[in-house]
TORRO-138948 format. One record per residue (C-alpha): residue number from 1; residue in one letter; x, y, z. Coordinates in steps of 0.02 Angstrom, whole numbers. Example, Ala and Ser with C-alpha at 12.3 -4.5 7.8 and 13.67 -1.06 7.14 Angstrom:
2
NODE    nr   rest        x        y        z
NODE     1      a      615     -225      390
NODE     2      s      684      -53      357
***
This chain:
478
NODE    nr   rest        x        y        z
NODE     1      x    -4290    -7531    -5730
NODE     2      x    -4235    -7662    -5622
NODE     3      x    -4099    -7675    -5542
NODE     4      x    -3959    -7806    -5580
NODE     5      x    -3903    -7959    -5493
NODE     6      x    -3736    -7974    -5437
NODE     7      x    -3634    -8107    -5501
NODE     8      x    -3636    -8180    -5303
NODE     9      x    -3823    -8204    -5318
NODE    10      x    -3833    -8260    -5517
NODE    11      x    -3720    -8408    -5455
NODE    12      x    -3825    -8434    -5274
NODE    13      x    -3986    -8449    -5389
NODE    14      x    -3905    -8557    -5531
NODE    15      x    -3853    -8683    -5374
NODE    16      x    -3998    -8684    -5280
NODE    17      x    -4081    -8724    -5448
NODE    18      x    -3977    -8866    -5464
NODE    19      x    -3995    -8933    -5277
NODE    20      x    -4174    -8943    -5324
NODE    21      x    -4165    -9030    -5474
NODE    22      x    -4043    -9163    -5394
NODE    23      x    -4167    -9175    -5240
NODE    24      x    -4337    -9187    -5384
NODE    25      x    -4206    -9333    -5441
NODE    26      x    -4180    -9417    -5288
NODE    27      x    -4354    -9399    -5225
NODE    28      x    -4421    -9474    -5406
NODE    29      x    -4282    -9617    -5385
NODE    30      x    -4339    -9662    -5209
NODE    31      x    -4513    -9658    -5247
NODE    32      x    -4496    -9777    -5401
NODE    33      x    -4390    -9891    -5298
NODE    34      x    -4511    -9862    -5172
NODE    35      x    -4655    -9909    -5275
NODE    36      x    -4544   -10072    -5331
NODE    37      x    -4519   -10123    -5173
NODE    38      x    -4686   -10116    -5118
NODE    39      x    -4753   -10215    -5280
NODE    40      x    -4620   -10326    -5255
NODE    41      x    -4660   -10386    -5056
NODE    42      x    -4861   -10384    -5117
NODE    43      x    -4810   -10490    -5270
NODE    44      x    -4738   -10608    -5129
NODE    45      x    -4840   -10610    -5012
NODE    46      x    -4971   -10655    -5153
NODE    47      x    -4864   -10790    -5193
NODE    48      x    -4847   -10862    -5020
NODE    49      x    -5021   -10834    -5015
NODE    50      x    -5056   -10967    -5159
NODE    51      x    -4925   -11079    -5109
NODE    52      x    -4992   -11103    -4923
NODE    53      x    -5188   -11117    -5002
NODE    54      x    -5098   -11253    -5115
NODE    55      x    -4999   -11329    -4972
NODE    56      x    -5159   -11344    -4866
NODE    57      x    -5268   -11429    -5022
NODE    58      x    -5113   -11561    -5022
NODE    59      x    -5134   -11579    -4825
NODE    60      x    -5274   -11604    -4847
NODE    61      x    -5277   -11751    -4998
NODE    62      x    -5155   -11824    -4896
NODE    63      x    -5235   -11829    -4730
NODE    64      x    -5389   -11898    -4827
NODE    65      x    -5277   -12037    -4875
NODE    66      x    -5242   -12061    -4720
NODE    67      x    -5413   -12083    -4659
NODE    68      x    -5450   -12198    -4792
NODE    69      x    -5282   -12311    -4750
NODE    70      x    -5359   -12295    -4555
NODE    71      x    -5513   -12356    -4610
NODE    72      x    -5522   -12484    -4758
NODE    73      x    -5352   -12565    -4731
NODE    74      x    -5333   -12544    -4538
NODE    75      x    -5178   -12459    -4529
NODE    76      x    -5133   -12413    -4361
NODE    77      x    -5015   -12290    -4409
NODE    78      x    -5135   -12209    -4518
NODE    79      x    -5236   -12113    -4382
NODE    80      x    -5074   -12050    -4294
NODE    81      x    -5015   -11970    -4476
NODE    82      x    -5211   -11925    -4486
NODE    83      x    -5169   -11827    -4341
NODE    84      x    -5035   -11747    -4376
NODE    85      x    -5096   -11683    -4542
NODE    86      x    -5240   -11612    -4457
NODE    87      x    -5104   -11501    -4364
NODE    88      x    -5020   -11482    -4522
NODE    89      x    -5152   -11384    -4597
NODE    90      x    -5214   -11291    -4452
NODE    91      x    -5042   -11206    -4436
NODE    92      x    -5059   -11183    -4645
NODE    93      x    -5209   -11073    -4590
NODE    94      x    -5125   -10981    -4453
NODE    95      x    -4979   -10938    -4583
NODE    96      x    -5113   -10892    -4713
NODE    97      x    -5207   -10779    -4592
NODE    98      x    -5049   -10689    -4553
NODE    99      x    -5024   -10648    -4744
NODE   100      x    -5189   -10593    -4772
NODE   101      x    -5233   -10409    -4808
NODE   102      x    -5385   -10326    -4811
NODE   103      x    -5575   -10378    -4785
NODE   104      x    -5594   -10487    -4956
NODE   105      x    -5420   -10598    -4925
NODE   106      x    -5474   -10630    -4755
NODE   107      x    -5664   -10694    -4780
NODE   108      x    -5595   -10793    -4894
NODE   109      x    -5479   -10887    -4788
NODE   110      x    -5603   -10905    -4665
NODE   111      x    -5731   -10966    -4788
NODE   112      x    -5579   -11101    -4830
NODE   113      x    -5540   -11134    -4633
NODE   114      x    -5734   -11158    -4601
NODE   115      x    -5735   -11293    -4744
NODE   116      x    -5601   -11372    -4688
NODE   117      x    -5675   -11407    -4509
NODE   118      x    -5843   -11446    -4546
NODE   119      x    -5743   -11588    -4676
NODE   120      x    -5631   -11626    -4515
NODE   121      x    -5794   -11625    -4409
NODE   122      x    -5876   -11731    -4541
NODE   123      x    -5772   -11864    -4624
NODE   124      x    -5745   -11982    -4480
NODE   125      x    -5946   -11982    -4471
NODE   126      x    -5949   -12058    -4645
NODE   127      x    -5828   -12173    -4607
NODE   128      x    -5893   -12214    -4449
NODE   129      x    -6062   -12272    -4538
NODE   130      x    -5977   -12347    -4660
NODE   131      x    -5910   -12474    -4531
NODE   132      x    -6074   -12521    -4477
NODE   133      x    -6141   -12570    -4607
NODE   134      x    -5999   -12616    -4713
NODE   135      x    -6052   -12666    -4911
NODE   136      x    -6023   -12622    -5074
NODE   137      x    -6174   -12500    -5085
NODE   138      x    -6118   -12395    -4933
NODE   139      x    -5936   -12378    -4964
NODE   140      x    -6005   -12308    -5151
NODE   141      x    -6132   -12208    -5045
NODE   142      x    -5969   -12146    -4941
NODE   143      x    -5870   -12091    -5112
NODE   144      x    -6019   -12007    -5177
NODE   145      x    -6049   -11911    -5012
NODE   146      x    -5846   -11864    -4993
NODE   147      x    -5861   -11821    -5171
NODE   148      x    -6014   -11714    -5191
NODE   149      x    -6040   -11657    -4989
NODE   150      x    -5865   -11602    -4907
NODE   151      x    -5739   -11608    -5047
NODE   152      x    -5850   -11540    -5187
NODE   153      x    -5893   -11379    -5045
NODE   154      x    -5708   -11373    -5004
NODE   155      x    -5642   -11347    -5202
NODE   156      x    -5779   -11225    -5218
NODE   157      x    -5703   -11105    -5077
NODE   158      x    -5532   -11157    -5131
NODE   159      x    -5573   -11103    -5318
NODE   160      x    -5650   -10950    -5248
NODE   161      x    -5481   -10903    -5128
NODE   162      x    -5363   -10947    -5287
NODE   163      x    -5472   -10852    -5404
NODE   164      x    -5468   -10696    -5264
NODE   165      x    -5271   -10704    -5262
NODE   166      x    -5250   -10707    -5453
NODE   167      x    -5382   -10570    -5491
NODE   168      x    -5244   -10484    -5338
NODE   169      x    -5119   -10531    -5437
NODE   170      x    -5183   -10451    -5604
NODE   171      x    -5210   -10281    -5516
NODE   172      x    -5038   -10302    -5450
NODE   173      x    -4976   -10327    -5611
NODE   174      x    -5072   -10164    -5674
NODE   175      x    -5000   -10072    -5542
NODE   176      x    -4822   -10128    -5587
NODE   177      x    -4857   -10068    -5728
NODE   178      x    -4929    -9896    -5659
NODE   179      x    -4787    -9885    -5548
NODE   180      x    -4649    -9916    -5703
NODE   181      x    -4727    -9786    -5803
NODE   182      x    -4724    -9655    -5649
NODE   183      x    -4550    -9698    -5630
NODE   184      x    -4511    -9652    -5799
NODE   185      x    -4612    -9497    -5797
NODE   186      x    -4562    -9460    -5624
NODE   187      x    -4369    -9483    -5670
NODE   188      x    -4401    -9378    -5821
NODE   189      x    -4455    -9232    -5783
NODE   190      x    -4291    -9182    -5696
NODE   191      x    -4219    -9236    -5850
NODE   192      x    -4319    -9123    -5938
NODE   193      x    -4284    -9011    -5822
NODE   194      x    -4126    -8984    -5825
NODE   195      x    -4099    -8993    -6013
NODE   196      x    -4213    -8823    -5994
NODE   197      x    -4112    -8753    -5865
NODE   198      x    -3945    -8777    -5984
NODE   199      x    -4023    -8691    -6119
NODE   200      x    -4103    -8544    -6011
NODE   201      x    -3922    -8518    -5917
NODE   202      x    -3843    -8529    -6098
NODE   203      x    -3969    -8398    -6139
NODE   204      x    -3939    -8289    -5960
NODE   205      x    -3767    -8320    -5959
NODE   206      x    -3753    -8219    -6133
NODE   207      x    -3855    -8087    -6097
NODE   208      x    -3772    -8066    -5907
NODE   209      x    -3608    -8108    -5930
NODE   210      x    -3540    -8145    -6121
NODE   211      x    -3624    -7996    -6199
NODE   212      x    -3579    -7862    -6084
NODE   213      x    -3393    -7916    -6068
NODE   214      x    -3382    -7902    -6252
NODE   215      x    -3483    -7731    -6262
NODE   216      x    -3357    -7696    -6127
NODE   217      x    -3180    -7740    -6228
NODE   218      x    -3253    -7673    -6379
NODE   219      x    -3264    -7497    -6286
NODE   220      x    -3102    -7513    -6196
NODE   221      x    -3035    -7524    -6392
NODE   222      x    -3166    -7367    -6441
NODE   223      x    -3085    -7286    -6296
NODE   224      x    -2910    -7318    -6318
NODE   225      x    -2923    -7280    -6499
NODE   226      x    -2996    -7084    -6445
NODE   227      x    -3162    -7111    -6465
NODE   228      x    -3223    -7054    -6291
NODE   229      x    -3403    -7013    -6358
NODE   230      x    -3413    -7222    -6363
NODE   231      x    -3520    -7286    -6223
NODE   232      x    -3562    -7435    -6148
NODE   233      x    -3735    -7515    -6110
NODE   234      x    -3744    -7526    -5937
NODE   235      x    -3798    -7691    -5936
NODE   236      x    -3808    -7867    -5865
NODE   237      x    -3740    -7929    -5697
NODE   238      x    -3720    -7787    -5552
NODE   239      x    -3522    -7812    -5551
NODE   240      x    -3544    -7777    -5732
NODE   241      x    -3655    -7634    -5756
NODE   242      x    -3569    -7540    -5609
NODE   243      x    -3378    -7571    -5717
NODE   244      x    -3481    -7514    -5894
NODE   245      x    -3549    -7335    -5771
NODE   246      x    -3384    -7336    -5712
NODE   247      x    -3299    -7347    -5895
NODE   248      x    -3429    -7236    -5952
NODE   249      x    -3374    -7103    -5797
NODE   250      x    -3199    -7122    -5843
NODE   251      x    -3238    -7070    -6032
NODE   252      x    -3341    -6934    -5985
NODE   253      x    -3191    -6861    -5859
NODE   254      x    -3065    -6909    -5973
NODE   255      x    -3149    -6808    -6117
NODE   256      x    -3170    -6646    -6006
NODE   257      x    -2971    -6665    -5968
NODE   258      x    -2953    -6660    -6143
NODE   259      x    -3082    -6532    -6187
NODE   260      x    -2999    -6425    -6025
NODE   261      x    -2830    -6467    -6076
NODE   262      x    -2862    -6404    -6281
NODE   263      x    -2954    -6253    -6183
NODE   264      x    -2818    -6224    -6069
NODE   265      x    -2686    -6224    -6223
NODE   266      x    -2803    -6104    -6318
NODE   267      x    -2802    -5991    -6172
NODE   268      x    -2631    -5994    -6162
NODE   269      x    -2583    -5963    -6342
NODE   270      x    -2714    -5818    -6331
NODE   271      x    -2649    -5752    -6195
NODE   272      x    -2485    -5728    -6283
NODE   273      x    -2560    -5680    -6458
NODE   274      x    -2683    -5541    -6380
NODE   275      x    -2552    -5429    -6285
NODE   276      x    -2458    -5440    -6438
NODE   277      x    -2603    -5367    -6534
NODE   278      x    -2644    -5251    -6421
NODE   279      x    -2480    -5196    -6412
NODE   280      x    -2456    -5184    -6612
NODE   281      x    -2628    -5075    -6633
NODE   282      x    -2614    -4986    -6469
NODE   283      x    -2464    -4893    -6543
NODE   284      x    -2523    -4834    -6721
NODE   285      x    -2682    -4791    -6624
NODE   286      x    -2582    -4670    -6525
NODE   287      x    -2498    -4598    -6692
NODE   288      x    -2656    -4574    -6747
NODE   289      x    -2731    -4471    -6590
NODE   290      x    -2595    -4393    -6569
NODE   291      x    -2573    -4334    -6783
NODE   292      x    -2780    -4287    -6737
NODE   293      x    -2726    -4143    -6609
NODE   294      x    -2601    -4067    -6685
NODE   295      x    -2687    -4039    -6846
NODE   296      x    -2682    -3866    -6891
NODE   297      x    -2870    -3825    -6938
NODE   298      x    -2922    -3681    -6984
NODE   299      x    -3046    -3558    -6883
NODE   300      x    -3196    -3583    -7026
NODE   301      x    -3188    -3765    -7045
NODE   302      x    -3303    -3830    -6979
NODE   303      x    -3309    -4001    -7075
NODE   304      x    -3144    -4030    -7034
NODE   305      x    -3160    -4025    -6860
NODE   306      x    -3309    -4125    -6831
NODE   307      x    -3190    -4261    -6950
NODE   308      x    -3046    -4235    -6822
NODE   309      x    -3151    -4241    -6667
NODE   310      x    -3229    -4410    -6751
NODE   311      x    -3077    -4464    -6771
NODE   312      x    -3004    -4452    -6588
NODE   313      x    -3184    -4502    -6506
NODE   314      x    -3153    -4674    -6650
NODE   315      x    -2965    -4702    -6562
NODE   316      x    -3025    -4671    -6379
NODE   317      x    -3158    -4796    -6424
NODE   318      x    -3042    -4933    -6512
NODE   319      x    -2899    -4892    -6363
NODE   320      x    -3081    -4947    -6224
NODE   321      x    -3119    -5102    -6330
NODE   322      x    -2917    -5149    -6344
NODE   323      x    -2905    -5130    -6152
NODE   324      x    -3066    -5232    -6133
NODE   325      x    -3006    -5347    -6265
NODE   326      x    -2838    -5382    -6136
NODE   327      x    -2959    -5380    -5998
NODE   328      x    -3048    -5551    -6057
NODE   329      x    -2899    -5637    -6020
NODE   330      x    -2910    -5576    -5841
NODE   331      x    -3029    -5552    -5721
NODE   332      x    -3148    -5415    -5787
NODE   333      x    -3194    -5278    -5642
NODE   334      x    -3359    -5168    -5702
NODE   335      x    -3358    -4973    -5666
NODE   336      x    -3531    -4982    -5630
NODE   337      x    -3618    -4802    -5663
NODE   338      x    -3782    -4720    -5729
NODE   339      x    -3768    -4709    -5940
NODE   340      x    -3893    -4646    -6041
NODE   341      x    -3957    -4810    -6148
NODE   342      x    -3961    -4736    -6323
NODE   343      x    -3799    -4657    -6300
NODE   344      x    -3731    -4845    -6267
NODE   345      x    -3809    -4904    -6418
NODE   346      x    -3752    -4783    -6515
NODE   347      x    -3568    -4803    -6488
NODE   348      x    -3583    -4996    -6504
NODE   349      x    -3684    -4965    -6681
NODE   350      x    -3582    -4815    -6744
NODE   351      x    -3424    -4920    -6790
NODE   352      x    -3532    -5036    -6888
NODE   353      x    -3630    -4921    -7023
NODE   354      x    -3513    -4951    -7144
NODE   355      x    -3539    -5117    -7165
NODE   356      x    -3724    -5104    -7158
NODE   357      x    -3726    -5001    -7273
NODE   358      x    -3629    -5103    -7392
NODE   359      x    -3720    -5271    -7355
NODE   360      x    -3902    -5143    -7391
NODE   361      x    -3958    -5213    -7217
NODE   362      x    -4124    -5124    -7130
NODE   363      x    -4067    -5072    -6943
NODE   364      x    -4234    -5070    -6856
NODE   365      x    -4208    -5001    -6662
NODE   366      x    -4346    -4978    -6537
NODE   367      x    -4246    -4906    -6401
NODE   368      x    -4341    -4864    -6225
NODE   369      x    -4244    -4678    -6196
NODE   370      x    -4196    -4719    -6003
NODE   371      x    -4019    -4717    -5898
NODE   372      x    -3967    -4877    -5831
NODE   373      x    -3843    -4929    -5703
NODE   374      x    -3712    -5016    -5791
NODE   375      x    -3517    -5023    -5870
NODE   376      x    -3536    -4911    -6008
NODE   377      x    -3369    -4992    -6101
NODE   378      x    -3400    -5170    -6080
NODE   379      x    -3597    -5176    -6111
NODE   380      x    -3552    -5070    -6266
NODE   381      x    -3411    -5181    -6335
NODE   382      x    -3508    -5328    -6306
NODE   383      x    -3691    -5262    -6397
NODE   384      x    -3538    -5227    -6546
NODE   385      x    -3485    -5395    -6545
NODE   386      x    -3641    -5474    -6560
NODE   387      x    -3722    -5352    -6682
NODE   388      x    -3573    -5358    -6767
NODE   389      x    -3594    -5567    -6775
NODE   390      x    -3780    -5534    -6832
NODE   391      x    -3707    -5422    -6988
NODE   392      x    -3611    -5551    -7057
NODE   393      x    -3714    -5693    -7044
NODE   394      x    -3867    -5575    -7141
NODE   395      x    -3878    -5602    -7317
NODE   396      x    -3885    -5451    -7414
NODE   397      x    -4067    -5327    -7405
NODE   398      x    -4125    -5395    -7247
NODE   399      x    -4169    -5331    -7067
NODE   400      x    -4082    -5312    -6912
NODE   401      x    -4194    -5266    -6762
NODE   402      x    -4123    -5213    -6598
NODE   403      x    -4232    -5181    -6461
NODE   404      x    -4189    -5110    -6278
NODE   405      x    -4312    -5080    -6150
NODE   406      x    -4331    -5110    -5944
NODE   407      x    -4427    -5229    -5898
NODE   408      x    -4454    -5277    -5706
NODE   409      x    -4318    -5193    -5641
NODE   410      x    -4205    -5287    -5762
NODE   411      x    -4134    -5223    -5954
NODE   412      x    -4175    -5322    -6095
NODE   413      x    -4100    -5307    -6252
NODE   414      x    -4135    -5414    -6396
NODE   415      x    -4046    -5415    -6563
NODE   416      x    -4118    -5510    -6701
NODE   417      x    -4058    -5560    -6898
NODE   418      x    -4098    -5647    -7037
NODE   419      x    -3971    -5760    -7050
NODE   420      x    -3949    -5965    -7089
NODE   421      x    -3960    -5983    -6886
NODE   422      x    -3813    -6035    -6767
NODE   423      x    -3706    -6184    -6833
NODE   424      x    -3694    -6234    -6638
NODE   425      x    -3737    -6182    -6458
NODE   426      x    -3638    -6078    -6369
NODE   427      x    -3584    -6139    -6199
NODE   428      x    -3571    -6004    -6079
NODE   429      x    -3457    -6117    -5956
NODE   430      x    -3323    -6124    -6108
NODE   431      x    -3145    -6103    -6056
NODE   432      x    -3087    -6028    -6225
NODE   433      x    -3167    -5960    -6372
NODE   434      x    -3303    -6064    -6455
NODE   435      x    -3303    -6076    -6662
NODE   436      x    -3304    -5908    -6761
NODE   437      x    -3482    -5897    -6847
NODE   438      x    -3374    -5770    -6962
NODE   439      x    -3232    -5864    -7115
NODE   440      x    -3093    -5748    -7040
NODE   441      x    -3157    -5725    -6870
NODE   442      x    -3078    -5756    -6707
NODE   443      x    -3202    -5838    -6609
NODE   444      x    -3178    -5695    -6445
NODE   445      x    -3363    -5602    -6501
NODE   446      x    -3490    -5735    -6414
NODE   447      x    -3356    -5768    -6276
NODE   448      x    -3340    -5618    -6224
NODE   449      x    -3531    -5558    -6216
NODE   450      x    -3537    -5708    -6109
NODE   451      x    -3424    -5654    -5984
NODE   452      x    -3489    -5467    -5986
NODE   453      x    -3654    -5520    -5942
NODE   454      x    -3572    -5636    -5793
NODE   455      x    -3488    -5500    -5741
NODE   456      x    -3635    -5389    -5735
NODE   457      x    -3745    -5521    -5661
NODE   458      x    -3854    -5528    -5816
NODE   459      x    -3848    -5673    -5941
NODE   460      x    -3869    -5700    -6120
NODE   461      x    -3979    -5837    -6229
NODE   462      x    -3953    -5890    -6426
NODE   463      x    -4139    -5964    -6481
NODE   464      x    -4198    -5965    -6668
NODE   465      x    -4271    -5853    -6723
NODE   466      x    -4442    -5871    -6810
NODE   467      x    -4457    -5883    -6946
NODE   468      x    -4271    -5886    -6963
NODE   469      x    -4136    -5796    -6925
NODE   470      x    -4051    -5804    -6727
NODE   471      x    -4131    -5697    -6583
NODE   472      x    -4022    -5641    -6455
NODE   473      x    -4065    -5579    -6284
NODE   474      x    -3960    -5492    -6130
NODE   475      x    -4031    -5473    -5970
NODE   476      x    -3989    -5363    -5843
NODE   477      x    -4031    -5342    -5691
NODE   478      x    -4038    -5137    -5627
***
């Protein structure tokens, strides 16, 4: 998984996003106006470029005007004006090389300049012959030669310049057009941009933000309510995830105070109920032993006496279990000493043949004959508590099998039924009795195995059985 963004760096990201996008904007704006500005100065210096080729071609009508005035009606004045014409529309060409770019542009000026001298050069020539032999057929000869020689060379390179600048002016007008679109498409894009960054963050801000805050009030309500079992998805932004662990922790802790505290009150009403008990069967017990002793029996029977004996060896049993029954409460300390194994077993089985008998249930032992080191009382109490829990959850005509045997240096003995299988799992860390598996039971049975086998170092497992039924195992350690 990968791990969250705090909310710091969600809001860092969405900003430097948005820095870029206005930057993308700004560059796209300058570079249209950029592109503008640029078509705009060519468009004019195109312009200036056809106005000075136009200014020179009136020069130069008018200095030829001149030269005609200077020549066919003597006007002094005209050559002066002749003159300054000439200078007129040299500096027209000085101005027009100056606007000129690039290699096409500027052979065509100087195609135009070099026209223009050779008709400078070549005019007064004309007119000079003209003069001496003045007549009607040489001053036609003179138009025809202006017409068809200088001027007709002139217009040609003049056509050719003006038809340069306009096809210019057409590919400036294409790129205008070029440079409009790219200014649309350039300023769009952020545009587009953007309108995909406001539905992504509407997206992210839901799934990082909106969502987990509501997953978040929705368990404070679970919570507050007593659902502690409610948790939340530990999702979106860091802050957020680490408040829905934190919830989540608090549940979990709040839920073992309760558990502990419903323990703790269980404990407490047990530990007054119990000595109670104990105190209330302690005392007929007593009546009983003591009615056992003082029985007068007489020398011959036998019967009877085997009855009394079982009946004071049944009380000294029942006064161990009540004693170890009082000890669960309290810490339990084992007499550890070497016991004969089936005489443990026996003891633990003998107070339950009754009801196997009555439920018809098949005890099957395989019992390794062996002494093992061990509290005789407790180990015994607790193999009767659990066999005892395996009788009543058998259904009538089945088998019980109990086995007992050392097995690396350790005791195992396992004690399997028939049964519908534990309703739960017992939790050997419990604080208080778990649920009786029996209608009227108390709950101590499991329990108290459980803290037996701690007590003797051992442990004890509830797995199903196969192919049904519960199999129980204790193992301890010799």
């Amino acid at each position: 998984m990968h791990k969250p963004k705090s909310l710091r760096e969600l809001l860092l990201t969405h900003e430097l996003i948005f820095m870029a996008l206005i930057m993308l904007a700004v560059a796209s704006g300058g570079y249209g106006i950029y592109l503008w500005d640029k078509s705009a100065k060519e468009s004019q210096r195109i312009h200036s470029l056809v106005q000075e080729i136009q200014q020179t071609r009136g020069n130069l009508y008018r200095q030829m005007k001149e030269l005609f005035d200077a020549f066919f009606l003597e006007d002094n004045e005209a050559r002066s004006e002749y003159k300054a014409y000439t200078q007129s529309i040299l500096n027209n060409f000085k101005r027009l090389h100056a606007l000129t770019e690039g290699p096409a542009e500027k052979k065509a000026v100087d195609d135009l300049e070099q026209e223009y001298r050779a008709f400078a050069k070549d005019a007064p020539d004309l007119f000079y012959r003209y003069q001496a032999t003045p007549s009607a057929e040489s001053r036609k000869s003179l138009y025809k030669d202006m017409e068809t020689g200088i001027f007709a060379h002139y217009e040609i390179v003049s056509r050719r310049a003006e038809n340069l600048l306009t096809l210019k002016q057409n590919e400036l007008k294409t790129r205008l057009d070029e440079a409009k679109q790219s200014s649309l498409l350039l300023l769009g894009i952020p545009i587009i941009l953007a309108g995909l960054l406001l539905a992504l963050s509407r997206i992210f801000l839901k799934r990082e933000i909106v969502h987990p805050i509501n997953a978040i009030m929705h368990a404070t309500t679970e919570i507050s309510a007593g659902n502690l079992s409610h948790k939340v998805p530990e999702t979106g932004a860091a802050e957020l995830a680490t408040l829905s662990r934190e919830i989540n922790k608090m549940a979990d802790d709040l839920a073992t105070s309760r558990d502990a505290l419903v323990r703790s009150e269980k404990q407490a009403a047990l530990g007054l109920l119990v000595p109670m008990l104990a105190h209330n069967i302690r005392n007929p017990l007593a009546s009983i032993r003591a009615t056992a002793q003082v029985i007068d029996i007489p020398p011959g029977d036998q019967d009877t006496q085997e009855s009394v004996k079982g009946i004071i060896s049944t009380v000294d049993r029942l006064e161990r279990w009540t004693g170890s029954l009082l000890a669960y409460l309290h810490p339990i300390k084992p007499q550890l000493d070497r016991v004969d194994l089936t005489s443990i077993l026996d003891g633990a089985l003998s107070p339950v043949n009754v009801k196997i008998t009555e439920k018809n249930i098949r005890l099957v032992q395989t019992i390794q004959p062996c002494k093992v080191l061990t509290d005789e009382h407790l180990l015994e109490q607790a193999i009767y508590n659990l066999v005892l829990n395996a009788i009543e959850a058998s259904p009538s005509n089945s088998t019980i099998q109990i086995t007992a045997k050392l097995i690396d240096d350790s005791l195992e003995i396992s004690i399997q039924d028939e049964g519908p299988g534990m309703p739960f799992t017992p939790d050997p860390h419990a604080l208080s009795p778990g649920p009786s598996t029996k209608r009227f039971g108390t709950g101590l049975g499991i329990p108290f195995a459980f803290k037996v086998c701690e007590v003797l170092n051992g442990s004890v497992t509830f797995t199903p059985a196969t192919p049904k039924g519960t199999l129980i195992r204790l193992l301890l350690p010799q």
